[in-house]
SERO-4910 file (N, C-alpha, C, O; in steps of 0.05 Angstrom, whole numbers):
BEGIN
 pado doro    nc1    nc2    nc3   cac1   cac2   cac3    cc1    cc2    cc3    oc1    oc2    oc3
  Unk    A   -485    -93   -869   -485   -107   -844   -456   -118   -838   -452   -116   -814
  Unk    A   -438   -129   -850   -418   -142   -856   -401   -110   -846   -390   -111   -823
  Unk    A   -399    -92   -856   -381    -71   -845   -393    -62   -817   -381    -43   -806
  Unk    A   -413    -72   -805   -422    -58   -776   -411    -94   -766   -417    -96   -743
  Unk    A   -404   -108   -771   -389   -137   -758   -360   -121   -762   -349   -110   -743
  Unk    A   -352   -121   -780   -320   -114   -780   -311    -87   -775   -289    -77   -782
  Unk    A   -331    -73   -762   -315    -44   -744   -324    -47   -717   -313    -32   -700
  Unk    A   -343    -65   -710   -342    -75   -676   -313    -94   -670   -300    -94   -649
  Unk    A   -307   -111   -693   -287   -132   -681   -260   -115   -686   -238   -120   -677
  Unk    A   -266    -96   -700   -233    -69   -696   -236    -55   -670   -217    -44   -659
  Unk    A   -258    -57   -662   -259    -30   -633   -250    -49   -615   -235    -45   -597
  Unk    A   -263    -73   -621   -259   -100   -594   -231    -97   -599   -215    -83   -586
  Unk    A   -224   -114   -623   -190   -119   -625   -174    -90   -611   -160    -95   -592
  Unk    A   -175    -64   -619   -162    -47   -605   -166    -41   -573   -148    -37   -557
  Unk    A   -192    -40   -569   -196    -37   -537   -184    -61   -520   -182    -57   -496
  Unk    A   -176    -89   -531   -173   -109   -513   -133   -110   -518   -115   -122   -505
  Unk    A   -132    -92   -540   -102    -98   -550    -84    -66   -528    -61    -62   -523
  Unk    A   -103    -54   -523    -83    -23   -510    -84    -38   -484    -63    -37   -471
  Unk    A   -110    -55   -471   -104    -62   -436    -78    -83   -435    -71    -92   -413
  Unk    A    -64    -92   -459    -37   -102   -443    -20    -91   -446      1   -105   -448
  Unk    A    -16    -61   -449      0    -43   -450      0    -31   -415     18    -30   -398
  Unk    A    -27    -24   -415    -38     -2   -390    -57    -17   -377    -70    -31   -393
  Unk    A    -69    -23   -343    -87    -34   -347   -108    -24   -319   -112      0   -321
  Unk    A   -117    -32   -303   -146     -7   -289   -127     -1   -264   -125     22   -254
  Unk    A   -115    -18   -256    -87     -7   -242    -72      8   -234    -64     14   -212
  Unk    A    -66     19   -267    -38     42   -278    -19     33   -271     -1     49   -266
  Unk    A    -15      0   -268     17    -11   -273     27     -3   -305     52     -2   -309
  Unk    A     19     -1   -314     36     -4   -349     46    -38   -348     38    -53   -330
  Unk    A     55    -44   -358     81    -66   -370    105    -63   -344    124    -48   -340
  Unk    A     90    -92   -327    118   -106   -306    134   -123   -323    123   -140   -337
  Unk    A    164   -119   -323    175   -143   -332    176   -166   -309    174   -190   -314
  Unk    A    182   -150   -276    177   -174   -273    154   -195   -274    132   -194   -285
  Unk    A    168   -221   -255    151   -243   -254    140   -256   -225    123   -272   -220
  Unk    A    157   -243   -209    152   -246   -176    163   -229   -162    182   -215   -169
  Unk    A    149   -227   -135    155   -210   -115    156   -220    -82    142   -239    -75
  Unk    A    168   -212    -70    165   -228    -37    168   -205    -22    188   -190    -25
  Unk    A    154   -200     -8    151   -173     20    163   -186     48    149   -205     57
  Unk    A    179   -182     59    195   -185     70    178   -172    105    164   -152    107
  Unk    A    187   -195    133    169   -192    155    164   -153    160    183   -151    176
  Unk    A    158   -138    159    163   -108    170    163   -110    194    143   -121    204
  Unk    A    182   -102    211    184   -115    242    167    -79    247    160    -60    234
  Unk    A    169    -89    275    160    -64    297    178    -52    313    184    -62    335
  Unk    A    190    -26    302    218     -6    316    201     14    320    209     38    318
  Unk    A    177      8    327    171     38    339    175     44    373    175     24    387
  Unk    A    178     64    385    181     63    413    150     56    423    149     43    444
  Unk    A    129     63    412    103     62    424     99     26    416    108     22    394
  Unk    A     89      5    427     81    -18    402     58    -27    416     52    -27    440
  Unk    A     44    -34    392     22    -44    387     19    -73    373     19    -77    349
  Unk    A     16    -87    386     21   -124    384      7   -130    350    -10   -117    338
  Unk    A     16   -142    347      4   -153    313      9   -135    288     15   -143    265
  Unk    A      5   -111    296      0    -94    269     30    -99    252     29   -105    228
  Unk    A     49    -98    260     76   -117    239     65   -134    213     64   -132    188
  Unk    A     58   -155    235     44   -182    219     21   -166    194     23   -171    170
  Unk    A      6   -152    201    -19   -138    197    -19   -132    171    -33   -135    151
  Unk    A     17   -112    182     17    -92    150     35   -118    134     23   -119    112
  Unk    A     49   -131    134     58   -150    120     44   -164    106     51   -175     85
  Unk    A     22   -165    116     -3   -184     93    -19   -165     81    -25   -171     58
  Unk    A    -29   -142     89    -32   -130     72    -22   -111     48    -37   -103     30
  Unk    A      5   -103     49     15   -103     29     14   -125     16     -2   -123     -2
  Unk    A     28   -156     17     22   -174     -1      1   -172    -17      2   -165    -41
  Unk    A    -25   -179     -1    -48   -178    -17    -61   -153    -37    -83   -154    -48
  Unk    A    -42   -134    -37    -52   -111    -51    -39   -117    -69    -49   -120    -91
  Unk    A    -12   -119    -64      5   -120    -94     -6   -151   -109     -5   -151   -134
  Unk    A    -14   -168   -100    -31   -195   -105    -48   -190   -125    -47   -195   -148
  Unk    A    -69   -174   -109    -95   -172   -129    -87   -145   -151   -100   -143   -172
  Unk    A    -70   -130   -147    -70   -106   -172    -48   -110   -188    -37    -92   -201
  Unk    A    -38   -140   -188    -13   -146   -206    -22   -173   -214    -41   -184   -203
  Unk    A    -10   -185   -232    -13   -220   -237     26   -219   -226     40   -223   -246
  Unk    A     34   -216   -213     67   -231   -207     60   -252   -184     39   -249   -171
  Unk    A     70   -264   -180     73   -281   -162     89   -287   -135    112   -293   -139
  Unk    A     81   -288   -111     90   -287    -89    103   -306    -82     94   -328    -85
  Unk    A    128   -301    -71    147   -329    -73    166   -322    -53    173   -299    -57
  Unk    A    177   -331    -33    197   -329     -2    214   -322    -12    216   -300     -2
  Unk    A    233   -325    -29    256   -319    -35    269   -313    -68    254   -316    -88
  Unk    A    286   -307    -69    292   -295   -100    277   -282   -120    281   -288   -144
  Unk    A    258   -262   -110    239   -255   -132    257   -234   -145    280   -228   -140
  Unk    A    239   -225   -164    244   -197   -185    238   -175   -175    244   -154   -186
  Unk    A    220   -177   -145    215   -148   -135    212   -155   -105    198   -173    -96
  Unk    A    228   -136    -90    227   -144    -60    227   -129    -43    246   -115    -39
  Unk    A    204   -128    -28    195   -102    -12    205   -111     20    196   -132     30
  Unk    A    224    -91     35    222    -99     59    229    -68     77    232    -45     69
  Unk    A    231    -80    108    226    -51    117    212    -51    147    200    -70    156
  Unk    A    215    -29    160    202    -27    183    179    -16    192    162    -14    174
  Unk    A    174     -9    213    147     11    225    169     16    244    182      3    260
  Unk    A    167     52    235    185     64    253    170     82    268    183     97    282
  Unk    A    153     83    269    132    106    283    107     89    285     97     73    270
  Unk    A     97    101    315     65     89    315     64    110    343     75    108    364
  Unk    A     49    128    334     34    158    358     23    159    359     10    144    344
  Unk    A      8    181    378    -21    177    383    -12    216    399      7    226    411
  Unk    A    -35    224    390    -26    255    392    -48    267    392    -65    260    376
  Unk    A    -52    286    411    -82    303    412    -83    332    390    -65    349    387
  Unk    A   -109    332    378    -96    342    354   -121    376    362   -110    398    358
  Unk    A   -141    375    369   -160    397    380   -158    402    406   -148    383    419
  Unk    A   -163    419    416   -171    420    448   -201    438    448   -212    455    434
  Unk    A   -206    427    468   -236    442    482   -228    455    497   -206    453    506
  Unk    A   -253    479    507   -244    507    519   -237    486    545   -215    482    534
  Unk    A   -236    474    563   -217    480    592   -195    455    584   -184    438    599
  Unk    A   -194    459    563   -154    455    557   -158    429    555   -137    420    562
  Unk    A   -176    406    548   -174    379    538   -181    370    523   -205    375    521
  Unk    A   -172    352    505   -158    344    480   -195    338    470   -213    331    485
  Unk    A   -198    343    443   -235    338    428   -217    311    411   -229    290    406
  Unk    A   -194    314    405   -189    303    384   -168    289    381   -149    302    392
  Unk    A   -159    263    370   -132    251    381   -123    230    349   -135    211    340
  Unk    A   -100    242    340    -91    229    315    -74    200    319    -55    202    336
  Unk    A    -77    181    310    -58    162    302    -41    166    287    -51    176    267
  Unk    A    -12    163    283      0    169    261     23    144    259     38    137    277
  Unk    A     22    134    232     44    108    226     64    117    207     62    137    192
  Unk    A     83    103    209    101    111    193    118     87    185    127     75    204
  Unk    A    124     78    160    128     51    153    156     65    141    152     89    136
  Unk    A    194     54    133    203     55    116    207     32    106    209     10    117
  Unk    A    209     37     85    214     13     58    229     14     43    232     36     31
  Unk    A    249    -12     36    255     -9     18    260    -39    -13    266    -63    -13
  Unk    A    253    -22    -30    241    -36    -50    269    -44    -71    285    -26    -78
  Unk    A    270    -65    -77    287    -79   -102    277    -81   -121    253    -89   -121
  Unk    A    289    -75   -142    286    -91   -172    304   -109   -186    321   -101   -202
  Unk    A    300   -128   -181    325   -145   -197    320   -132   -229    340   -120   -238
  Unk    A    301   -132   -243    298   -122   -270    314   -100   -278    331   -102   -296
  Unk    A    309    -76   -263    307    -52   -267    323    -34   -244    311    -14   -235
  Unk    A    348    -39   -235    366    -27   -216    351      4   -209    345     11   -186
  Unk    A    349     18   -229    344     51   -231    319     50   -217    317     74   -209
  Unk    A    294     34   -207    276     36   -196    274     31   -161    255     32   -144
  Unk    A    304     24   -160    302     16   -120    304     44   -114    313     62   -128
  Unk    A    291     44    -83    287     63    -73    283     54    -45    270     34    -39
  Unk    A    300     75    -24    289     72      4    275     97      5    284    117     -5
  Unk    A    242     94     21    234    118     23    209    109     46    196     89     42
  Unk    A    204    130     74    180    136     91    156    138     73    155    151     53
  Unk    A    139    125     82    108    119     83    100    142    105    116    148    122
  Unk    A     78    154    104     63    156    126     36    165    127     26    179    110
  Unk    A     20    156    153     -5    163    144    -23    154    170    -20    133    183
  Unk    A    -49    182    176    -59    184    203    -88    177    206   -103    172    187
  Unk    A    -96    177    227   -118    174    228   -131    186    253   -126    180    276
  Unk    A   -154    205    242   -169    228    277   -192    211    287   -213    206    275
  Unk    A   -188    204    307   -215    197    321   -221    217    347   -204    232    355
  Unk    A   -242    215    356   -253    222    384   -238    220    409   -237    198    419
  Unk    A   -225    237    421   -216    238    444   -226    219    469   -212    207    485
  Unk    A   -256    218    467   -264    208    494   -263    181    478   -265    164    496
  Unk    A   -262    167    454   -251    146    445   -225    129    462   -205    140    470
  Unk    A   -232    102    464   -206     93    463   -197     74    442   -210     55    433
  Unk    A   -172     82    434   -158     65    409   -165     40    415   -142     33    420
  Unk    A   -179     19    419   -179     -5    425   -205    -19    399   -222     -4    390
  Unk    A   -204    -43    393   -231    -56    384   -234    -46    354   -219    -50    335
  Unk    A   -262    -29    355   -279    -22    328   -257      3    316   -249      8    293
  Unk    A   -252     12    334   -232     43    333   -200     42    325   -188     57    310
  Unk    A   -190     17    340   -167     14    323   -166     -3    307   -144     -3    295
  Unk    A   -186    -27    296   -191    -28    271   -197    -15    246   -196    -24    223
  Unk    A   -205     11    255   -221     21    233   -192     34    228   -179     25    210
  Unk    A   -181     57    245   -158     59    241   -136     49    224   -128     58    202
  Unk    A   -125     24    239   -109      8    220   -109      5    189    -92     11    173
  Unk    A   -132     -5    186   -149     -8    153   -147     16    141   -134     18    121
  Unk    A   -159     38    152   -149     65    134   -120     76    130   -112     89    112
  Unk    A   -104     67    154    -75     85    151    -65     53    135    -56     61    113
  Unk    A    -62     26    135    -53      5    120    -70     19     86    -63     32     66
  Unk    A    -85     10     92   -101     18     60    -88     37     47    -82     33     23
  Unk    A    -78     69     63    -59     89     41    -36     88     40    -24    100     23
  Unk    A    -21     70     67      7     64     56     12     42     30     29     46     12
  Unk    A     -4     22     33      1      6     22     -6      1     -9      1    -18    -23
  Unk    A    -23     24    -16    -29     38    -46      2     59    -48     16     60    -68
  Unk    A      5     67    -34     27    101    -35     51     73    -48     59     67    -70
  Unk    A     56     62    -18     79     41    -36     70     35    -64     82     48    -81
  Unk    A     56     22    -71     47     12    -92     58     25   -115     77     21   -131
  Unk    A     34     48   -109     44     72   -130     72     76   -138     78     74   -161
  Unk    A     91     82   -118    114     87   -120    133     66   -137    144     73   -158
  Unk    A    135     43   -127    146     26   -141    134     25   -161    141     38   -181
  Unk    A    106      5   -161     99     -1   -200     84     23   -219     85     29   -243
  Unk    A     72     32   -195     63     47   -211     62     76   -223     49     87   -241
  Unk    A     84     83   -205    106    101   -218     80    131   -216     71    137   -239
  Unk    A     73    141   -203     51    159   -209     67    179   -174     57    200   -166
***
């Protein structure tokens, strides 16, 4: 009995000892200790009121909840900033007497990321990412919410990835 106690508290001790190496994430080991995301203004020719603000908090809160660093205005260890240089809207099918079934959103965010830690990890680099709805749709309400949320949701993992998580 005594050896079925001391090969559970080796599996525990090793299973709890590899997650501060690697963790459900796939950050590995941040050295840093803070980060600050910087306003992403709106340079697109098309604009759409708020979504700036929009994606600025949601990047925060992603890198928030899938990191323990800490968010802080000024002088961090990692600093994401950058624009929205694209925001389209483009008919992507047509129906037989020549009008549009189908109509894409497409965003396009650039960024660029600091490391005070780790110089070799900055990078400027385009985001981008679309979304098809219904033609006789209009982008407005339930539709360009839903929108937003899905094209924010994969830029703001893709960043992620890129910087911490290196994948």
């Amino acid at each position: 009995m005594k050896k079925i106690y001391l090969l559970a508290a080796l599996i525990i001790l090793f299973a709890t000892n590899s997650c501060s190496v690697y963790n459900f994430t796939g950050t590995g080991k941040i050295d840093a200790k803070t980060f600050q995301v910087g306003f992403f203004q709106n340079n697109a020719e098309l604009i759409e009121p708020g979504i700036d603000r929009r994606f600025t908090l949601e990047l925060q809160d992603l890198i928030q909840n899938q990191t323990n660093l800490n968010l802080v205005k000024n002088g961090a260890d990692l600093s994401y900033e950058g624009e929205i240089t694209d925001y389209r809207i483009s008919p992507m099918t047509a129906t037989a007497d020549q009008r549009a079934a189908q109509n894409r959103l497409t965003i396009r965010v650039n960024v660029r990321f600091t490391n005070k830690k780790k110089e070799t990890d900055d990078f400027e680099k385009q985001f981008t990412f679309f979304y098809d709805y219904p033609a006789e749709q209009q982008l407005a309400g339930s539709t360009l919410n839903s929108a937003l949320k899905d094209i924010f949701e994969r830029i703001t993992q893709d960043i992620f990835n890129e910087s911490l998580a290196k994948w």
